[in-house]
C-alpha positions in Angstrom: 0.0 0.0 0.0 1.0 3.5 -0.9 1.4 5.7 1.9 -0.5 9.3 1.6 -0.1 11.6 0.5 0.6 10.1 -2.9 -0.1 11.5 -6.8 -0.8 10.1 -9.9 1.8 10.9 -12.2 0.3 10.2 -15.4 -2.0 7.7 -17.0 -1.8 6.3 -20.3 -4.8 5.1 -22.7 -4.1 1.7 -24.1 -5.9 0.7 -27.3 -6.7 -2.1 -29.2 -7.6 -2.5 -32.8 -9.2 0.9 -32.7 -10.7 -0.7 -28.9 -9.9 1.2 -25.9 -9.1 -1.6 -23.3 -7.7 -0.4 -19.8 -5.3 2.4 -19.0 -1.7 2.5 -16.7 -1.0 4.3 -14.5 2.5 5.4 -12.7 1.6 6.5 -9.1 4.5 7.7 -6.8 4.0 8.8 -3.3 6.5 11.6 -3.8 5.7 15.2 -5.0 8.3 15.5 -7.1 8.8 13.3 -10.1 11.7 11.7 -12.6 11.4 12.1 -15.5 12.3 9.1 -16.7 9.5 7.9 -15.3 7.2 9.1 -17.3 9.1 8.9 -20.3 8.9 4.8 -19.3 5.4 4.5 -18.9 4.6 4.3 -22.4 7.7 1.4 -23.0 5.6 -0.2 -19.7 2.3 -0.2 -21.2 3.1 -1.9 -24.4 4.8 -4.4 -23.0 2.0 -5.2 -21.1 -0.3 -4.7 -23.9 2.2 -7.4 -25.8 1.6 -9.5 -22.7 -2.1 -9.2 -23.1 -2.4 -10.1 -27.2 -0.2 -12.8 -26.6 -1.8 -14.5 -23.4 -5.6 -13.5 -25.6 -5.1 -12.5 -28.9 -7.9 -14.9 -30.5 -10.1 -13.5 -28.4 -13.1 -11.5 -30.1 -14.8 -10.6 -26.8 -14.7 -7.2 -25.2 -12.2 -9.2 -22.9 -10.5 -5.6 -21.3 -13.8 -5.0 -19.8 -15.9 -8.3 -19.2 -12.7 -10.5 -18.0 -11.7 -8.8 -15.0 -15.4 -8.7 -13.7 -16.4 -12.1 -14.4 -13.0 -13.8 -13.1 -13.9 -11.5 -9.8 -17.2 -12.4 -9.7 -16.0 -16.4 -10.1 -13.3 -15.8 -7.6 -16.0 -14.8 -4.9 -15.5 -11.0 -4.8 -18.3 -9.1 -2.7 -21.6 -8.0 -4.5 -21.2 -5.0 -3.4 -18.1 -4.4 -5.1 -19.0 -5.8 -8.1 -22.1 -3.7 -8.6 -19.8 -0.5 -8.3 -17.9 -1.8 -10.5 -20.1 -2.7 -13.1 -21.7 0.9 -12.6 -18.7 3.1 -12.6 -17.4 1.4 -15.8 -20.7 1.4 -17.2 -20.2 -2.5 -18.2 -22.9 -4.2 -19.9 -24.3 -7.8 -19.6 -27.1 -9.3 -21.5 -30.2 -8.3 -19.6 -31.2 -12.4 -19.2 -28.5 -15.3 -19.5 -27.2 -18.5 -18.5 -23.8 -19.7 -17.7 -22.3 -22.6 -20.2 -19.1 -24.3 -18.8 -17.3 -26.2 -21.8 -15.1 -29.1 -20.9 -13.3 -31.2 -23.8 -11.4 -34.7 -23.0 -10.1 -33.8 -26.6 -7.8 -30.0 -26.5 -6.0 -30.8 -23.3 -4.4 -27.1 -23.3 -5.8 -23.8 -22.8 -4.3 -22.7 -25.9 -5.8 -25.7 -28.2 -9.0 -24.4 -26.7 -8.8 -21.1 -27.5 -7.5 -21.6 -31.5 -10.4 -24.6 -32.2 -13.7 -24.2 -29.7 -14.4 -20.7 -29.2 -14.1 -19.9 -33.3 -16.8 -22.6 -32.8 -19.2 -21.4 -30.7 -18.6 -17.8 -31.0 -20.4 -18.4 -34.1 -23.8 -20.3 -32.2 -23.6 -17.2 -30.1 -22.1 -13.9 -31.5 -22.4 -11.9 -28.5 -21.1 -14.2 -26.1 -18.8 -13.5 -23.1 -16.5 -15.9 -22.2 -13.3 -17.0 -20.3 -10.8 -19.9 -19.7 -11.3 -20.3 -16.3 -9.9 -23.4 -13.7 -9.6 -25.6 -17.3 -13.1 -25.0 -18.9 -14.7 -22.7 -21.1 -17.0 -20.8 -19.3 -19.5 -19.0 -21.6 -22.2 -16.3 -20.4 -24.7 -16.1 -23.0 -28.1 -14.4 -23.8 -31.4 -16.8 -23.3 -35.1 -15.4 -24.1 -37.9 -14.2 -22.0 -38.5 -17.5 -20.6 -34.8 -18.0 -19.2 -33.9 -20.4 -21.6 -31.6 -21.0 -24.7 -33.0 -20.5 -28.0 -34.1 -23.8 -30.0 -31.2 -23.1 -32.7 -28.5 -22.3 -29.8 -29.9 -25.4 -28.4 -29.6 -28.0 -31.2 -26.3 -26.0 -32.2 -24.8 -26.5 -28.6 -25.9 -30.6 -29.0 -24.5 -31.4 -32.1 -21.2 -29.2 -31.3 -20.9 -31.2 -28.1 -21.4 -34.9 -30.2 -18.9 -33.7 -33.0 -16.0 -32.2 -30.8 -16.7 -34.6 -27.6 -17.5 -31.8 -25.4 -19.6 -32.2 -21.9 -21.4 -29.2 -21.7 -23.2 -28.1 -18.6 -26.0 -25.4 -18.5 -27.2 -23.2 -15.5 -30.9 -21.8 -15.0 -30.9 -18.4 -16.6 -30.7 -15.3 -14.2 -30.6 -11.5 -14.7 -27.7 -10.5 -12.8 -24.4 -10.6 -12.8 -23.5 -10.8 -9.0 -24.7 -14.2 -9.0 -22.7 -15.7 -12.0 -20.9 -17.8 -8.9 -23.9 -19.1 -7.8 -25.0 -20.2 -11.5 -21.1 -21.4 -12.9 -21.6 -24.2 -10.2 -25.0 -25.3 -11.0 -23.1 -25.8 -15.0 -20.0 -27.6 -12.9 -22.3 -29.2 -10.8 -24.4 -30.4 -14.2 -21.7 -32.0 -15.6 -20.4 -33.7 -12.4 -23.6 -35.2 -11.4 -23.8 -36.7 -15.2 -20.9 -38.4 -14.9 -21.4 -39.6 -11.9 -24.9 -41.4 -12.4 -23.6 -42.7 -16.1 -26.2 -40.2 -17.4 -24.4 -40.4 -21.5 -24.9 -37.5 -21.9 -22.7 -35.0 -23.6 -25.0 -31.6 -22.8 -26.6 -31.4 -19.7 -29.2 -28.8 -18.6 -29.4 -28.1 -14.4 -32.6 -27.9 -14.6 -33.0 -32.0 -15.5 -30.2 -33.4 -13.2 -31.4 -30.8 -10.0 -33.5 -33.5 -8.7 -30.1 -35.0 -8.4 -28.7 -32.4 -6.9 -30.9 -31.9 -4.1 -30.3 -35.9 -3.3 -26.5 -35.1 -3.2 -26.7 -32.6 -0.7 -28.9 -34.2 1.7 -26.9 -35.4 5.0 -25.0 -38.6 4.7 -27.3 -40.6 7.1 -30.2 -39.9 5.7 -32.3 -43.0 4.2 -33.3 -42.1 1.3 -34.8 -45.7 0.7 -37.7 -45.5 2.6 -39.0 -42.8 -0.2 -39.0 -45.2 -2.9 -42.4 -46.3 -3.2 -42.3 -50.1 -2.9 -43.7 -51.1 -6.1 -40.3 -50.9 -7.6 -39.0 -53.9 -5.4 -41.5 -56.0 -5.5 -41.4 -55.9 -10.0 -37.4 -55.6 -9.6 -37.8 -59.2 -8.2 -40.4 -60.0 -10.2 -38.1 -59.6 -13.1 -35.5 -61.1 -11.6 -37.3 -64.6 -11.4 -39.3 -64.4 -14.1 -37.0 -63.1 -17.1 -39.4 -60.0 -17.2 -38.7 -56.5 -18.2 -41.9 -55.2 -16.3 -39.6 -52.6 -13.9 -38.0 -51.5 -17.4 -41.5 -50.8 -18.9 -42.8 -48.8 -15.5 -39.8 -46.4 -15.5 -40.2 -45.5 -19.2 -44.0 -45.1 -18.6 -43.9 -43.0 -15.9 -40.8 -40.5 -17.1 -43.2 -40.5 -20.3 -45.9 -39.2 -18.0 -48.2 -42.2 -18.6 -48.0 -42.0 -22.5 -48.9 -45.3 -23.5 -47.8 -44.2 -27.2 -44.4 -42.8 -26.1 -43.5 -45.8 -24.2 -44.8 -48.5 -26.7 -42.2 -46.2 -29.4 -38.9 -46.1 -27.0 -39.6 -50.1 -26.2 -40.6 -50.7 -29.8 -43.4 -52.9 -28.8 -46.7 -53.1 -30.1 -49.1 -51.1 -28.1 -51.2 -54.3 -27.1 -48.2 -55.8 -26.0 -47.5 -52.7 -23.7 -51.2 -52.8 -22.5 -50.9 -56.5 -21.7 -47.6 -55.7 -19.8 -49.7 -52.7 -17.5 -51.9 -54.6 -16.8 -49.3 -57.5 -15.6 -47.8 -54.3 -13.4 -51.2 -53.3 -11.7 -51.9 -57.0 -11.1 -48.0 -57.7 -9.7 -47.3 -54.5 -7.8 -50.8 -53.1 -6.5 -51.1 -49.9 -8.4 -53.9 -48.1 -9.9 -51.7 -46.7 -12.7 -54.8 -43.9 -13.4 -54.0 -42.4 -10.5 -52.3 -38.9 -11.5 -50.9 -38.6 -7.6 -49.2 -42.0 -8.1 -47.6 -40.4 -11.1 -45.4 -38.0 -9.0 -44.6 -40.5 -6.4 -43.2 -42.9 -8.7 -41.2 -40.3 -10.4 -39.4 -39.4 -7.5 -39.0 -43.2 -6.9 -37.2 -44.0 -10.1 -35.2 -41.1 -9.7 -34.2 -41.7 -6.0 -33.3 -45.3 -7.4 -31.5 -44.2 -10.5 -29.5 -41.9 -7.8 -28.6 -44.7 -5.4 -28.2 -47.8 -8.0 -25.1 -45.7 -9.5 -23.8 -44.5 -6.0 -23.8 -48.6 -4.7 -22.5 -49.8 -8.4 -20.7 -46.7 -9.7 
């Protein structure tokens, strides 16, 4: 820290392909001044400014403005701070977004990265901010009114992901920037909880592994068994002596919300087949299966035993 009383000596605008992107400034807690020193400043700031196109000079992004703030914001700097910032520097964000964290077990280096992905997707999205941050891509991009991505960003994103092996994970949009921390872990967290429940997938919205989530979290001793509705046992060991797939045929049904027509299609069986096999699964288990209450229970059900099949048998 400088002691007071201390003066700037003189600051020095550095530009970038006609962009303004920061300034330098000499500050000496002396009142009187060397020359030299101001005649170095400008030999300082290029160097630096060589430092900076070298360490991002693929980068398209308003990087001088949006990098600093968002690596801040990441690195758990106050609200309150940010906010100032933001307002002082009159920085702007898209008014709705989402956070998109990019990993690829292909570009192993920052640098591969940088030359091959982000020419990539900077074309799905044009106006994108985004920065290499703890080895992943993390992009902060515009959704619509209802907080989510656009169809063509979304079917982009999928076949981008399938083509380059990427695992992308999505956050829940949001609409400001002070709580980009809170929404570049639900994308981490995304991708983590995929892998770990051997979801295949390559892009993975929050939103469908928060469920998940929420089971993580819970306290260690909690028994998460006794909220499986016990239906699933009693056809699991049905199946098991019988050579049936009637557990198989109840999880599809129900994540299909009862659609008989959906289920017979991801099966491929014949939909009297698939009625024949229902009625098998009220007979076996007990279940009135036009019940729309028993519809949410056995949701949660399959899902609490997706969670703990791949957490005993990882």
């Amino acid at each position: 820290m400088l002691s007071r009383p201390f003066k700037v000596l003189i600051k020095y605008d550095y530009h970038r392909s006609g962009n303004w992107w920061g300034m330098f400034f000499m500050i000496q807690n002396r009142q009187v001044f060397n020359r030299a020193c101001s005649d170095m400043l400008p030999y300082v700031s290029r160097a630096a400014g060589y430092y900076i196109k070298q360490r991002y000079g693929g980068d398209t992004t308003p990087f001088h403005i949006h990098h600093s703030v968002i690596s801040d914001v990441l690195a758990g700097m106050s609200p309150r701070h940010i906010e100032a910032r933001i307002q002082i520097g009159d920085i702007k964000f898209p008014e709705r977004m989402c956070v998109l964290v990019i990993k690829s077990a292909y570009y192993r280096s920052e640098s591969d990265i940088k030359k091959r992905l982000t020419e990539e997707l900077t074309i799905i999205f044009k106006k994108a901010l985004y920065i290499y941050y703890e080895e992943s891509l993390v992009f902060i991009v515009p959704v619509d009114e209802t907080l989510h991505l656009m169809a063509n960003h979304l079917d982009a994103l999928t076949k981008l992901a399938e083509k380059e092996h990427l695992k992308i994970g999505k956050s829940n949009g949001f609409t400001q920037v002070i709580h980009l921390r809170q929404y570049y872990e639900e994308a981490c967290d995304a991708i983590k909880i995929a892998k770990e429940l051997n979801l295949n997938k390559d892009f993975v919205d929050f939103q469908t592994v928060s469920f998940y989530h929420l089971l993580e979290i819970l306290p260690t001793d909690s028994n998460l068994m006794k909220y499986v509705h016990p239906s699933l046992k009693i056809l699991k060991q049905y199946d098991s002596a019988n050579g049936t797939h009637l557990f198989e045929t109840l999880n599809i049904y129900t994540m299909t919300g009862f659609n008989q027509k959906e289920t017979a299609n991801q099966m491929f069986l014949h939909r009297n087949s698939l009625i024949y096999r229902m009625k098998r699964i009220e007979e076996i288990a007990g279940l009135n299966l036009k019940s729309p209450e028993l519809l949410f229970h056995l949701m949660v059900a399959f899902q609490i035993d997706t969670y703990l099949s791949q957490r005993l048998n990882p």
